[in-house]
MMTF fields as JSON, N, C-alpha, C and O atoms, coordinates in Angstrom:
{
  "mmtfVersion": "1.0.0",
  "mmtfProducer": "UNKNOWN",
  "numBonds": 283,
  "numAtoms": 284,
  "numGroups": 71,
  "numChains": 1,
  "numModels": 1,
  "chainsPerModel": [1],
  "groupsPerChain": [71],
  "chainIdList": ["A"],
  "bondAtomList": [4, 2, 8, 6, 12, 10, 16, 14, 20, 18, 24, 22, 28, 26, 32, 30, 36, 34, 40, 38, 44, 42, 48, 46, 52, 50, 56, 54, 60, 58, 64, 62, 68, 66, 72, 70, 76, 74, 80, 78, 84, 82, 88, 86, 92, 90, 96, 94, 100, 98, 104, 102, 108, 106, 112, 110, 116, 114, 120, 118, 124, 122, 128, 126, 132, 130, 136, 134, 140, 138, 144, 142, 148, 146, 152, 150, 156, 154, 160, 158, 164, 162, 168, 166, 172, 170, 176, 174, 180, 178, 184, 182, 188, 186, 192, 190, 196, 194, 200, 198, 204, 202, 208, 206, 212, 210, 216, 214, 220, 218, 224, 222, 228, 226, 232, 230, 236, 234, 240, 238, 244, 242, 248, 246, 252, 250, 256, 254, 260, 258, 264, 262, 268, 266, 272, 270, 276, 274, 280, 278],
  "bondOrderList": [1, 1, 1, 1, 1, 1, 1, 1, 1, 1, 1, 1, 1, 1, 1, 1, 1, 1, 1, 1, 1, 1, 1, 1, 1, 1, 1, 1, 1, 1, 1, 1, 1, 1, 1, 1, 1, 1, 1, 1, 1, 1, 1, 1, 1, 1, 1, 1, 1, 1, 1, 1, 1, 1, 1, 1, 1, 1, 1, 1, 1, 1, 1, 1, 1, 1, 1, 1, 1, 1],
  "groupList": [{"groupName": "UNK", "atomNameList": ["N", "CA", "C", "O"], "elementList": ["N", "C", "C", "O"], "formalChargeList": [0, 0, 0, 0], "bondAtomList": [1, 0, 2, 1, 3, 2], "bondOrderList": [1, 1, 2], "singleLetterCode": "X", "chemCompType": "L-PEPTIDE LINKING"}],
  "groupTypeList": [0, 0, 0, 0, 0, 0, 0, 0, 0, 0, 0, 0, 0, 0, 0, 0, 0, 0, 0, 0, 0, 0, 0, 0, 0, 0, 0, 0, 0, 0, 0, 0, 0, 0, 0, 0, 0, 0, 0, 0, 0, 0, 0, 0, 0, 0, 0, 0, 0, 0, 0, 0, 0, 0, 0, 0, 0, 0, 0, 0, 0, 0, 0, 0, 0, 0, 0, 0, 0, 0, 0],
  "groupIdList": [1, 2, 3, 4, 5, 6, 7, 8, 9, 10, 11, 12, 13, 14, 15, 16, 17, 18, 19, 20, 21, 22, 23, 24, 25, 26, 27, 28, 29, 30, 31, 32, 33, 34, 35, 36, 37, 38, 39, 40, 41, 42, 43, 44, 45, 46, 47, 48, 49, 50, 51, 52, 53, 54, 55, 56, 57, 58, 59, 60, 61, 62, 63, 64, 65, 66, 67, 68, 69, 70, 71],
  "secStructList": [7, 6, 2, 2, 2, 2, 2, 2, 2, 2, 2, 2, 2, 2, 2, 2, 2, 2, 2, 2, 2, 6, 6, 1, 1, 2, 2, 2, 2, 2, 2, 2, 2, 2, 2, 2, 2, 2, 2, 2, 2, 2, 2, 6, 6, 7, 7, 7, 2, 2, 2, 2, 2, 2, 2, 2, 2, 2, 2, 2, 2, 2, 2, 2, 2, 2, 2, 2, 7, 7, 7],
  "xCoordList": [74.876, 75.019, 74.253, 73.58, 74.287, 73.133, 72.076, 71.617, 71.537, 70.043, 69.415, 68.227, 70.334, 69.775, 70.161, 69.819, 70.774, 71.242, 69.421, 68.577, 69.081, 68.471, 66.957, 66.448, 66.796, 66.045, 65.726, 64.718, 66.675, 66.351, 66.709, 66.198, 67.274, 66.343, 65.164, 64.918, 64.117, 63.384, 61.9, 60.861, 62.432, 61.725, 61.626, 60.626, 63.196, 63.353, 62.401, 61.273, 62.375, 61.795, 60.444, 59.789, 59.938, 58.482, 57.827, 56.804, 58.962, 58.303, 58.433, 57.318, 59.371, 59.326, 58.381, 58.067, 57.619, 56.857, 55.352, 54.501, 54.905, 54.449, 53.892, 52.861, 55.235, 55.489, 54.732, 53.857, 55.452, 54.989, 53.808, 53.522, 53.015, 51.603, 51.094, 50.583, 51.255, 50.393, 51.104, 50.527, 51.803, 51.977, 51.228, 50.694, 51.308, 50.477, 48.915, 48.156, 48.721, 46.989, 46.46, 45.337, 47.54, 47.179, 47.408, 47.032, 47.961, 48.383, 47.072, 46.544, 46.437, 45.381, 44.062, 43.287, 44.119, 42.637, 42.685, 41.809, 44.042, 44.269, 44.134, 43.281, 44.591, 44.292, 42.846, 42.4, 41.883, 41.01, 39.995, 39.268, 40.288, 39.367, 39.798, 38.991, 40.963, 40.751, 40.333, 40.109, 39.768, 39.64, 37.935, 37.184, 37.567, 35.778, 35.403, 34.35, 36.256, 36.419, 36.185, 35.326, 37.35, 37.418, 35.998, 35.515, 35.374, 34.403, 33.123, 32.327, 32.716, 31.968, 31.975, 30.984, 32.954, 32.958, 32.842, 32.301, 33.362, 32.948, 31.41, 30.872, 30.863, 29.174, 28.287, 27.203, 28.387, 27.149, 27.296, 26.393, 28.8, 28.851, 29.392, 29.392, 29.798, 30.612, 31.88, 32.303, 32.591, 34.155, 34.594, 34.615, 35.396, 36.669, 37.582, 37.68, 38.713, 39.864, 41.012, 41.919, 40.734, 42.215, 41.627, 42.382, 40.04, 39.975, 40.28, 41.204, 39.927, 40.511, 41.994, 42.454, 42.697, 44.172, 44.217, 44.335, 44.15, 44.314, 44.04, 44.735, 42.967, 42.98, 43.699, 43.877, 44.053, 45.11, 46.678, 47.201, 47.191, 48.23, 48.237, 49.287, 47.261, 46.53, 47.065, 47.994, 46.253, 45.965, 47.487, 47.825, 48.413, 49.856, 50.386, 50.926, 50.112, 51.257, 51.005, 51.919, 49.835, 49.484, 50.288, 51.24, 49.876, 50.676, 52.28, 52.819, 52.799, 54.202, 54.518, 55.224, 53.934, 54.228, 53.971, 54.817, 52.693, 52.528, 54.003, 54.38, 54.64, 55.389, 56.653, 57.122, 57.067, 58.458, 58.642, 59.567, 56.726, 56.754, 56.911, 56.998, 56.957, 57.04, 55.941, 55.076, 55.608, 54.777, 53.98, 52.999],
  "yCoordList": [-70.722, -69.316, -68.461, -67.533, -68.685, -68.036, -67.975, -66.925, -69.058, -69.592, -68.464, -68.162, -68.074, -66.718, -65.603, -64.734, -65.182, -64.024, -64.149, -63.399, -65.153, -65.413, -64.206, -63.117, -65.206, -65.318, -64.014, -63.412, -63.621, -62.241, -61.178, -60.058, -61.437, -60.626, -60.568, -59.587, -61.656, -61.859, -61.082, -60.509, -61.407, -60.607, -59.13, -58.425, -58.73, -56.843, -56.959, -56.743, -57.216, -56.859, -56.602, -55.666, -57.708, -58.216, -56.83, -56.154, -56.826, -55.673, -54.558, -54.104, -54.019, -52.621, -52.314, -51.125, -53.368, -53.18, -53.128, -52.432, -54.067, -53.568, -52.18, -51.515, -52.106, -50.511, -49.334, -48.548, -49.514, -48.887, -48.864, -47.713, -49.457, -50.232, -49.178, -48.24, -49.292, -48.827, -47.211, -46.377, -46.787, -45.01, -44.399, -43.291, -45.295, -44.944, -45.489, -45.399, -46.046, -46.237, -44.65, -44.232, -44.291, -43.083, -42.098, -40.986, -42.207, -40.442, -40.74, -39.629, -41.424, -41.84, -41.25, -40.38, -41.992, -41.685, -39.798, -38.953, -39.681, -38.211, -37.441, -36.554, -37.545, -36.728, -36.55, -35.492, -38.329, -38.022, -37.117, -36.32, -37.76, -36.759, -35.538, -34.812, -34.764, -33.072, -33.162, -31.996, -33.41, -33.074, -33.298, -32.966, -33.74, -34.137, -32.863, -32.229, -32.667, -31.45, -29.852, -28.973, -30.033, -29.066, -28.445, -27.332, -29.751, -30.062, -29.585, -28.827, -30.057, -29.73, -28.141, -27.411, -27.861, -26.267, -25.446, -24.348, -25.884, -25.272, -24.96, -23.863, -26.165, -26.146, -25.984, -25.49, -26.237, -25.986, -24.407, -23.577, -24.248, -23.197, -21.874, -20.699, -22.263, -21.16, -20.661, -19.619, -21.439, -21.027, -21.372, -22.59, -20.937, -21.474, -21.618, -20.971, -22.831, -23.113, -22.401, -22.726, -20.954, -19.991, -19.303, -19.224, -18.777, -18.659, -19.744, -19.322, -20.756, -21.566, -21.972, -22.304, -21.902, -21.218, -20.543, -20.852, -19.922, -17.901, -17.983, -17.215, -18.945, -18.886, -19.968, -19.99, -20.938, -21.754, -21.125, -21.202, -20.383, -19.801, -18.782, -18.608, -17.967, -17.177, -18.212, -18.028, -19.121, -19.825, -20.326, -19.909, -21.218, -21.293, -19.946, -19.844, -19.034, -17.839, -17.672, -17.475, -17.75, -17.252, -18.324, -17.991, -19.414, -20.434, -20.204, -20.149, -20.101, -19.645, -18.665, -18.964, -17.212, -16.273, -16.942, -16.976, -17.432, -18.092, -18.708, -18.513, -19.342, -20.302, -19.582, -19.836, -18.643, -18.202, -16.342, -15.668, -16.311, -15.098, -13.792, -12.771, -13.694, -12.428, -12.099, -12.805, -10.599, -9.957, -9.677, -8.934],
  "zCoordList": [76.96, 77.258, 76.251, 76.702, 74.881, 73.725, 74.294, 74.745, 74.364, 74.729, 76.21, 76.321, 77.043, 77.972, 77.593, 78.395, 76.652, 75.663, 75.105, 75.596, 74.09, 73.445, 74.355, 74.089, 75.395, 76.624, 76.823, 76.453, 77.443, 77.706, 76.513, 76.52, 75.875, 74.696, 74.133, 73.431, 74.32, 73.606, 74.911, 74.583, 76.372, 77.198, 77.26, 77.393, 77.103, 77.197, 76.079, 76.524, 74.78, 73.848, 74.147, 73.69, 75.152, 74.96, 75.955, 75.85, 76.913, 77.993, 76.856, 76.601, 76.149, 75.845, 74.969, 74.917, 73.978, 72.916, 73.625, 73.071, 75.201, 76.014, 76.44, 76.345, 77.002, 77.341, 76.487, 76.849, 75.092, 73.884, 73.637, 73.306, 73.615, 73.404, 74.016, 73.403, 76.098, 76.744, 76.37, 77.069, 75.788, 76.048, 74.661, 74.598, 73.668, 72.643, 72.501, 71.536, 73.714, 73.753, 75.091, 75.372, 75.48, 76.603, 75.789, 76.16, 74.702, 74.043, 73.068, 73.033, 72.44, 71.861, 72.384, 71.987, 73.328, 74.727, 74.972, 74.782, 75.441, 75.817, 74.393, 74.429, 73.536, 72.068, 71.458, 71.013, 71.538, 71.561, 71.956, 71.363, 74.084, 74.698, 74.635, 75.216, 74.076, 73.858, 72.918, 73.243, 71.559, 70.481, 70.631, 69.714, 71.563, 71.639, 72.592, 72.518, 73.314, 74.456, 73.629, 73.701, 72.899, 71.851, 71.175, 71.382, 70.114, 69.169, 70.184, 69.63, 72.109, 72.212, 72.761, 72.736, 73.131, 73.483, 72.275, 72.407, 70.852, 69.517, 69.398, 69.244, 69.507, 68.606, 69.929, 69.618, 71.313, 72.142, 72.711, 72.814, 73.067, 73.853, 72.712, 73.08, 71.428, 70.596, 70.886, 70.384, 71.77, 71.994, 71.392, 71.57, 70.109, 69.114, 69.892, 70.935, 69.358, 69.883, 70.285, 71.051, 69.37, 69.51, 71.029, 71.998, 71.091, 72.261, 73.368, 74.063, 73.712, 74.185, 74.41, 75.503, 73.223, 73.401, 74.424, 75.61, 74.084, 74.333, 75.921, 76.587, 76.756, 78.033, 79.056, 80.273, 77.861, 78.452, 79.058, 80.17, 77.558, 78.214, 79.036, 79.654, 79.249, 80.359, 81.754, 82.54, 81.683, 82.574, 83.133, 84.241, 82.383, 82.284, 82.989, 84.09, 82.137, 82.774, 84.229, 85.031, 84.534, 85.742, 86.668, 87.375, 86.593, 86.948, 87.314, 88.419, 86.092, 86.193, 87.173, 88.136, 86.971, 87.995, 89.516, 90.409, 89.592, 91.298, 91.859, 93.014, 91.045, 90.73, 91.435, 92.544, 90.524, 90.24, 91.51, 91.963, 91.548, 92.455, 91.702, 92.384, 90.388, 89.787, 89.804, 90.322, 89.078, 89.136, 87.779, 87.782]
}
């Protein structure tokens, strides 16, 4: 009876560290590619990031209102 205690502990483990693996190789990839995103809208085009900010949550709010129907 240990020995499938054992068993499947040693699988949950294997899937969740898995698991882990693949969500911190996608937050990696995704962090990267904004930060190259970022770097090239800085130096080719001259948009700093706060502008870039600044039209995201633009962009968000607008969103929201579509959303919720306010004005």
């Amino acid at each position: 009876m240990n020995v499938i205690f054992v068993l499947a502990a040693i699988v949950i483990a294997f899937l969740v560290f898995t698991w882990l693996l693949r969500v911190v190789k996608a937050t990696l990839t995704t962090a990267l590619t904004i930060a190259l995103l970022v770097l090239v809208l800085q130096f080719v085009f001259g948009i700093g990031p706060g502008q870039l900010w600044q039209q995201v949550n633009q962009l968000w709010q607008g969103v929201w209102q579509s959303v919720t129907g306010g004005g």
